[in-house]
N, C-alpha and C positions, 0 to 999 in steps of 0.2 A: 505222452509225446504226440498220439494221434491226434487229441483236442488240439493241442497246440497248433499244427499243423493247418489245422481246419479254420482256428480262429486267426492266422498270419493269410490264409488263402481268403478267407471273407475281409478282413480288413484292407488288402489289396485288392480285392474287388472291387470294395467300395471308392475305395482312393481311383481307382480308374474312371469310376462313373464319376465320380463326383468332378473330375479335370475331363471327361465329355461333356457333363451339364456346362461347366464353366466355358469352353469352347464354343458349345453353341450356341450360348447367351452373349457370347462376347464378340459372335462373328460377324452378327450383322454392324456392327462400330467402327468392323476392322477396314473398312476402306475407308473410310470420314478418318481414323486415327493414322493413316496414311497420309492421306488428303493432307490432312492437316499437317505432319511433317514435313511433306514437300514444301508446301508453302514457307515453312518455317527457314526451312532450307534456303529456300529460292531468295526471302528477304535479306537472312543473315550475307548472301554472295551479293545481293544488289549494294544491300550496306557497305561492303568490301569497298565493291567497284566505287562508291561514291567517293568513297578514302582514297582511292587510288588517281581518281579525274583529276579529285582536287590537288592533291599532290605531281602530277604529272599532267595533266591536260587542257587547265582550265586557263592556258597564257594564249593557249594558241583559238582555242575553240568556244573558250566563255564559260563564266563561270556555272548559268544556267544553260550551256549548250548551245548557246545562240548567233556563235561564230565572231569572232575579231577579226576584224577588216579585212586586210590580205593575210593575215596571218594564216586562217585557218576557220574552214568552211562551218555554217550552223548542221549544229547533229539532231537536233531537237524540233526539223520542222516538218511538214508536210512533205516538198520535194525527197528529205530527206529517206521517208520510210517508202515514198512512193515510187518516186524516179531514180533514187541514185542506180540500182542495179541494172536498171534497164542504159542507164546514160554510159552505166561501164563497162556493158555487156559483161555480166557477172552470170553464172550461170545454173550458181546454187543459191543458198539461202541467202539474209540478212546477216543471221549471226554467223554464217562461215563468211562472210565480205568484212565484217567487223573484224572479227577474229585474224583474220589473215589479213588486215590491214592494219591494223597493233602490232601483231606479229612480224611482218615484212617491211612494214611503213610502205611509203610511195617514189620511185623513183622519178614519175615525171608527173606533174595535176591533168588531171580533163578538161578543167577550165584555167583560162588564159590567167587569173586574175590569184590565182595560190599557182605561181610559178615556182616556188623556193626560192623567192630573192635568189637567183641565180647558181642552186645548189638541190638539192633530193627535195621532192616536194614536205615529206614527210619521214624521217629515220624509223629506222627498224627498231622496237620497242620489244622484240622475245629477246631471251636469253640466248637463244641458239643461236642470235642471227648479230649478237653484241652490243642488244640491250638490258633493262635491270631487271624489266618483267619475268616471271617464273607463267607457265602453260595454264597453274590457275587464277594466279594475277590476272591477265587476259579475259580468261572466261568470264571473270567476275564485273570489269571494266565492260565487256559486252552486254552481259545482263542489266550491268547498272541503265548504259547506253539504249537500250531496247526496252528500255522502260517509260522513256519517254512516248513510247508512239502512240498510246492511247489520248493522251495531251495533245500531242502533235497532230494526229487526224481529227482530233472536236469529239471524241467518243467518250471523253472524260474533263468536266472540269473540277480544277482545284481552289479551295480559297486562299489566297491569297497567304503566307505564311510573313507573321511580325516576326522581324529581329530588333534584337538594339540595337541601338545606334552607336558604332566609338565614343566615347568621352574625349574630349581636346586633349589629356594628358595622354591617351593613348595612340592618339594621332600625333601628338606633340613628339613623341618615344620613337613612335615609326621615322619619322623626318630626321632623329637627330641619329638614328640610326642609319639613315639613309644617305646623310651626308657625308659619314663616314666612310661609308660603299665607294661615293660620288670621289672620294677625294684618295683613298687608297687601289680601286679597282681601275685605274685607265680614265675615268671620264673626265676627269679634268685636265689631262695632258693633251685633250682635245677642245674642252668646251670655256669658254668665259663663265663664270658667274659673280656676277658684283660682291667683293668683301671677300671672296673663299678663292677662287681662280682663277688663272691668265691664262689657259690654253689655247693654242693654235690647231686650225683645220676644219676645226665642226663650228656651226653656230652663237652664236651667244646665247646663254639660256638662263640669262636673269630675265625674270618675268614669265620664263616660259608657259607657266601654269594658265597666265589669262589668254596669253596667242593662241594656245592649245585646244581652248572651248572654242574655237572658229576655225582652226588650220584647216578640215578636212570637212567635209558636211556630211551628216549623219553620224557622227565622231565625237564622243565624250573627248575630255581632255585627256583623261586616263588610257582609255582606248588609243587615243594618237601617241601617248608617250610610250604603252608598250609596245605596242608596234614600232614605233621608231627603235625602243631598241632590238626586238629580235629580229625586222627587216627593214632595214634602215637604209633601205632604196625604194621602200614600199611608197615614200612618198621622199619627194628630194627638191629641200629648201632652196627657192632661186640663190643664184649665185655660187652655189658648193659644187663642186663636180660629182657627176655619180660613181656606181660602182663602188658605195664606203664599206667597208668591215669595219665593223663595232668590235673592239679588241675585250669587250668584256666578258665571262665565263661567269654568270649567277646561277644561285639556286634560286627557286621559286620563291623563299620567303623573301632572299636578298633584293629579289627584281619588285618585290611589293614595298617592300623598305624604300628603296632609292624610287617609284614613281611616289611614294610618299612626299619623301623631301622634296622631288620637283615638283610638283603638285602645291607647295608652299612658298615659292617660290614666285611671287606677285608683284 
């Protein structure tokens, strides 16, 4: 019984040293294996954020951040990392200006030129405040957002990244989708289009797609179509009176769908 004893108390010994060796061989790793999750961390939430821009952000502000006309100022520049804080007297960080402006939206712009077509510069995006984001949505739209700045100051460039191109049948999909939109959502109980509708009030927008590459300067055609529809006083066609509400309510795939079709429209 005493052997016994002796031999359960030495093999326990052993086991103890042997999980010291292990520790101390393993300590000096233990902040690189840290290191290293955070990073892992940090990407997996920028990734989020990117899913989430896309889905929510990219009508007003671009798709690379680069801001749509009046819609909705560039996040991704210089001024941006540089001056906004000081231009809004912000008084803490970046990512609490970020965060608390997802969170809160804007009731009124600093600059003249993102008024809210006549309404909140910006809606309230947290869940508290009655929008869809949850507190780490937000965080992650931040991180994605502040990710830009090394780009945006010249401290880093990137190459250039290839995508495909649509194929015709997949542009051809989006328009015939889009005419659908065009023709059940409101826009044609305002708009002409040659062959499809006779609305009164708004424009005629057979053709619109080629007037579109010129209406505005500095202005894709795409860029002037959504802007015309989410502030459609942003710019106002001679003859119309101002002050229009666009009676339409899309989703984001919807609103790419329907500048599809008008886009085709030549």
């Amino acid at each position: 019984m005493g052997n016994r004893t002796h031999i359960e108390l030495l093999l326990g010994s052993l086991f103890s040293v042997g999980i010291g060796i292990l520790l101390v061989l393993g300590w000096p790793h233990q902040e690189d294996n840290m290191a290293r999750l955070e990073r892992m961390a940090t990407a997996s939430e920028i990734a989020r954020g990117a899913e989430l821009f896309e889905a929510h952000c990219r009508s007003c502000h671009g798709v690379n951040g680069e801001g749509v006309g009046e819609l909705g100022p560039a996040v991704n520049d210089r001024a941006f990392f540089q001056d906004r804080l000081a231009a809004t007297g912000w008084q803490g960080t970046l990512a609490e200006y970020v965060e608390a402006t997802i969170m809160l939206g804007r009731i009124a712009a600093t600059r003249q030129l993102y008024v809210g077509d006549g309404v909140v510069a910006m809606t309230a995006w947290g869940q508290a405040y009655g929008g869809p984001l949850r507190p780490d949505e937000i965080r992650a739209l931040t991180s994605f957002v502040r990710n830009w700045e090394k780009t945006a100051l010249g401290q880093v460039s990137l190459q250039p990244l290839v995508t495909p191109t649509p194929s015709a049948e997949d542009l051809a999909a989006g328009a015939d989708t889009g005419r659908e939109i065009f023709e059940t959502k409101g826009c044609a109980d305002c708009h002409i289009v040659s062959g499809i509708s006779h609305g009164q009030g708004g424009p005629d927008l057979s053709g619109v797609a080629t007037r579109a590459e010129t209406r505005r300067s500095g202005y894709t055609a795409e860029t002037y179509l959504r802007e015309s529809f989410l502030a459609p006083n942003a710019y106002r066609v001679e003859g119309y009176p101002p002050d229009v509400v666009c009676g339409g309510v899309l989703s984001q795939s919807q609103l790419d769908e329907l500048v599809a079709f008008l886009l085709s429209l030549r």
